[in-house]
N, C-alpha and C positions, 0 to 999 in steps of 0.2 A: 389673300384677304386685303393685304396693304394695296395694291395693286386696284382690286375692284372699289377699296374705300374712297381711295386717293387719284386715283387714274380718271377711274370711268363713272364714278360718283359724282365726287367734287370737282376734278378738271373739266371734264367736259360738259358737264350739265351747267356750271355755272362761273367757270373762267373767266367767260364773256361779260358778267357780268359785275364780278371781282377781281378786277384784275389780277391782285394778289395771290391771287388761289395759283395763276400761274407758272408759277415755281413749282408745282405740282408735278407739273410735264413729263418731271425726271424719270417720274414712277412707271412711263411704258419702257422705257431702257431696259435689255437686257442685264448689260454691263453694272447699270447704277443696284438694279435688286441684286446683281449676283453675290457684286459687293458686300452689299448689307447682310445677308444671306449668310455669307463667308462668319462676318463676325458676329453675327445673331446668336448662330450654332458654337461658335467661338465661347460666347459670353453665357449661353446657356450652359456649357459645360463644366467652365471654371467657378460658374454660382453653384451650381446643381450638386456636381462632382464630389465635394465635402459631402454632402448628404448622402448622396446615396453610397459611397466609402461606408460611414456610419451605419444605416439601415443595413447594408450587406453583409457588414459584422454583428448588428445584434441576430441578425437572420441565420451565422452561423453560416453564411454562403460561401468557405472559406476553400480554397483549389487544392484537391488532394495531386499529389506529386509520385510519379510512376517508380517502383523499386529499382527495376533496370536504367535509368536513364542517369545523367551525369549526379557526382553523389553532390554538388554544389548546388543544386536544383532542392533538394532534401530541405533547406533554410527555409525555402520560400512557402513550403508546405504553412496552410491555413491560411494565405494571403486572402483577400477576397475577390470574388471574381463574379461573371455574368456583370463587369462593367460597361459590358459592351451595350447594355442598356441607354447608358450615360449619349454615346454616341449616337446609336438608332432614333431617340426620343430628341436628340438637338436635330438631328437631321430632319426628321417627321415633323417636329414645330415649326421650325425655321422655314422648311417649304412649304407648309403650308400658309405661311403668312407672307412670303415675300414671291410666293409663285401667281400665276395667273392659274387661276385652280379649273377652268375653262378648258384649258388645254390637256387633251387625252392622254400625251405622251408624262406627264407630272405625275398621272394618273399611276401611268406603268410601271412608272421608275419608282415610285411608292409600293404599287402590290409589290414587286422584285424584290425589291429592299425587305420588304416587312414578311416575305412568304418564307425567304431563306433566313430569317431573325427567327423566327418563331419555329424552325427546325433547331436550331441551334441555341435557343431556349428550352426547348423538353430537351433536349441531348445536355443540357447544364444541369438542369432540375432534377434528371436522372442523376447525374455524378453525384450530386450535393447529398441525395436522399439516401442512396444508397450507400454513400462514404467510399467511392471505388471512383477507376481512373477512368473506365469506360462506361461511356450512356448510352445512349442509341445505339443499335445493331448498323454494321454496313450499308446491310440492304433496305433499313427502314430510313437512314438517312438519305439513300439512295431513292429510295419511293418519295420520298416529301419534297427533295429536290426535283424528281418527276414532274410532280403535280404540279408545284410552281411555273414547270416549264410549258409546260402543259398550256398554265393556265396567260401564262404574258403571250404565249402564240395565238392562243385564241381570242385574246382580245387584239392584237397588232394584224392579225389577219379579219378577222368577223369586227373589228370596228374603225380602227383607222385603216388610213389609204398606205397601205403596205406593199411592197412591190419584194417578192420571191429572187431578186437578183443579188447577187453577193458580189461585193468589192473585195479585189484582192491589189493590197500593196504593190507597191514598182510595178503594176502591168495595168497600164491606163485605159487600154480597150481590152480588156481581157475580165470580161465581168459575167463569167456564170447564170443558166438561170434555174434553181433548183429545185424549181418547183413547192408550191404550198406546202407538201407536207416532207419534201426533202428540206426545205429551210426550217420548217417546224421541231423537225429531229435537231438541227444545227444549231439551233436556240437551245434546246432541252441538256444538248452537251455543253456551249459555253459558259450558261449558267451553273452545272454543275460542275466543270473543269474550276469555274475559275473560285468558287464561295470555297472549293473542297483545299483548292492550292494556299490561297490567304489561310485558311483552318491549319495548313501544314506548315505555313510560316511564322505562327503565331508560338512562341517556343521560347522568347527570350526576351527580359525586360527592353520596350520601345522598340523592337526590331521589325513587327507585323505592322505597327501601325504607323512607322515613319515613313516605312516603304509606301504604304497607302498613303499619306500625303501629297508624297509626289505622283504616283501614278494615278489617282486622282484629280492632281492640279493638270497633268497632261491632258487627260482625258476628257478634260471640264472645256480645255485649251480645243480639242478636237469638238466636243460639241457648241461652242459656240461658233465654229469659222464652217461647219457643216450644214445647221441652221442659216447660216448668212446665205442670203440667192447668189451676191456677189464675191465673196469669197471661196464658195464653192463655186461657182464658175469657172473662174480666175484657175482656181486651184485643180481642176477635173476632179471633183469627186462628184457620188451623186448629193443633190440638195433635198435637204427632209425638212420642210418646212415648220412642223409640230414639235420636233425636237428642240429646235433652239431654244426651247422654254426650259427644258432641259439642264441649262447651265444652271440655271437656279438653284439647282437640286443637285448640283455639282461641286460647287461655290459652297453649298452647306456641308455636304459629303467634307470637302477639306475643312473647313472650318473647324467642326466636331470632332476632327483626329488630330489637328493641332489641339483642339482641347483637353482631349483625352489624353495626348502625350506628356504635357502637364502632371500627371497623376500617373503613367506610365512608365516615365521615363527610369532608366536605374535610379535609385533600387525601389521598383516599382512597390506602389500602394495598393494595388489593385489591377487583377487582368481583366482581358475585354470577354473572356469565356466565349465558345462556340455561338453566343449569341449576337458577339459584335462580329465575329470573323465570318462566319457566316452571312449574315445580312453585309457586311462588306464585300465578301466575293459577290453577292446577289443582288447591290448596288450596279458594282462596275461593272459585272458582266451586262447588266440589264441596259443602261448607258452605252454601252459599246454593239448594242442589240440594234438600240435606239435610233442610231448614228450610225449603221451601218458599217461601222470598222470592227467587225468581229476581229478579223485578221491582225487588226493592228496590236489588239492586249494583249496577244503573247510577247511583242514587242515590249508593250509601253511596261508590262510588269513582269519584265525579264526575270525578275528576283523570284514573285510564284511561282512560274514557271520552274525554275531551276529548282528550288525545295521540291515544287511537285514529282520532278523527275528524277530527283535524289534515291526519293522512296520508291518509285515504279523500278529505278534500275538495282534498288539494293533488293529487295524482295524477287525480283524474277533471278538474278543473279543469285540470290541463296536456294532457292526452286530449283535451277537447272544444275546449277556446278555446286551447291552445296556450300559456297564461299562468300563473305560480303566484300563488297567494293568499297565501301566507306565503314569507320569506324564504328558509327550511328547513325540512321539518317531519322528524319530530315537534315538536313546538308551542314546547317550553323552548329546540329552536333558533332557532327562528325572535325571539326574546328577546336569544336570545346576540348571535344578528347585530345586533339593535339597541342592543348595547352593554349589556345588563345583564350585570353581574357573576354565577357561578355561584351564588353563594351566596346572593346576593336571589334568583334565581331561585329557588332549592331550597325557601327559606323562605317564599316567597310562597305556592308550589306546595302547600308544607306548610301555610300558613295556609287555602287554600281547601278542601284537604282534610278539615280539621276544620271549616268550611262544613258541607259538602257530607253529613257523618258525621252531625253535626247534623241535620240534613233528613232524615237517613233516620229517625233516631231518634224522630222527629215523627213521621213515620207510623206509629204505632203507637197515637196517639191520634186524626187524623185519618184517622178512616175511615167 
């Protein structure tokens, strides 16, 4: 909105004849919107935040807490939760007024975001209704995440100029070509890998969503230098021209999770419910879709990944040998149980995370 009011409105139609107006200029900048973007969603959060805290407790929206799981978790019971709205809805403004809304890839990164939000809104609304710790079935979460995938393929192929080749890390000419509906499948699992792993990290006050901060700022960091003709060049990756617009909606993505960590952070006020973890995996995964670095988020959010695999290797390992590998997974339980505090956990979890963001950020030269 800011962009076409201020850009291509007022700059250009009538600079020439105000000089004044020319300060305006700023407004095709990537960099200068992403900014603002950042703390648009920032500032949406920390005004908004109180309120919908408020509403979510007269609504009775309050997190019921799992029998089996750490009995220190038992306190937090009735917290209020589905704050993940808080996030979704700064992100969703914020790009919408500081994005070039012109641009089809804003487009995508939006249905993404908002297709896997509103899976993990009925998977809340289920919890809340029922008074029980499970909502949606597996496989109906499994189905809704389908169709989203489904459905960003079908617009990344049937409307922008999308090319079926896949970039893979350290191998500079080693770039796949997987065919339409072989990349189609590869969309359909990144975005469900990655909204499903953020959902599995989401487990302890500020621990799901600091990680998202940074694996977000990296990612923001990769779409903007992927959009650049010249720094994709420079760098060998491939250049996707649509996406730079991209960082916009990147810039907000952090913004709104420092926000949200505000009201997160121990001893948190509010969680983000399946509704912000979800449309956060269905943010970054769709971003890293966008940009062509599927490969690279297993890196850049080394921390989902490893809660992701916590749970796959404690479940098949109690399947085959009858035994668990970890004490509890996901993984920061399995911690709990041995006695670390929430909060070393979180910060530790947060230190590897900026690892891990780092490494990805290396491949950019190692290639």
């Amino acid at each position: 909105m800011f962009y076409y009011l201020f850009y291509e409105l007022l700059y250009r139609k009538y600079a020439s004849q105000a000089p004044a107006l020319k300060v305006l200029n700023v407004f095709q900048y990537v960099t200068f919107r992403t900014a603002y973007a950042a703390i648009t969603a920032l500032a949406l959060s920390l005004i908004f935040g109180p309120l919908v805290i408020r509403k979510l407790r007269d609504f009775k929206f309050g997190q019921e807490i799992r029998e089996e799981g750490p009995a220190s978790h038992q306190a937090k019971r009735g917290t209020p939760t589905m704050g993940g709205v808080m996030i979704i809805g700064s992100v969703f403004i914020s790009t919408l007024l500081w994005a070039n809304l012109k641009n089809w890839a804003i487009w995508i990164a939006l249905i993404g975001m908002m297709g896997c939000a509103a899976i993990g809104f009925a998977d809340d609304y289920i919890k809340i209704v029922k008074k029980r710790s499970l909502g949606l079935t597996g496989r109906q979460k499994i189905a809704g995440q389908l169709l989203v995938g489904i459905l960003v393929s079908a617009l990344l192929f049937g409307v922008a100029d999308y090319s079926s080749i896949l970039t893979v890390p350290f191998l500079k000419n080693f770039q796949p070509n997987l065919t339409i509906l072989g990349y189609a499948v590869f969309i359909i699992f990144v975005l469900t890998a990655t909204s499903n792993t953020v959902n599995l990290t989401d487990g302890l006050d500020g621990l799901a969503i600091s990680v998202t901060v940074v694996a977000a700022s990296a990612l923001t960091a990769f779409t903007y230098v992927t959009g650049h003709a010249r720094f994709a060049d420079y760098l060998g990756i491939i250049h996707t021209p649509g996406a730079w617009e991209v960082t916009v909606f990147g810039g907000a993505l952090v913004g709104a999770s420092i926000g949200f960590l505000w009201f997160n952070a121990p001893q948190a006020e509010v969680f983000m419910g399946d509704v912000g973890s979800l449309g956060i995996g269905g943010a970054l995964g769709t971003m890293s879709v966008l940009i062509k670095q599927e490969l690279v988020l297993p890196i850049l959010g080394g921390v989902f990944v490893i809660e992701g695999l916590s749970v796959m290797i404690q479940v098949a390992s109690f399947k085959l040998r009858g035994k668990r590998v970890f004490k509890m997974a996901p993984l920061h339980h399995h911690f709990e149980l041995l006695g670390w505090k929430e909060p070393k956990i979180v910060f530790r979890f947060l230190i590897v995370a900026i690892l891990f963001a780092l490494l990805s950020l290396s491949t950019l030269k190692l290639r």
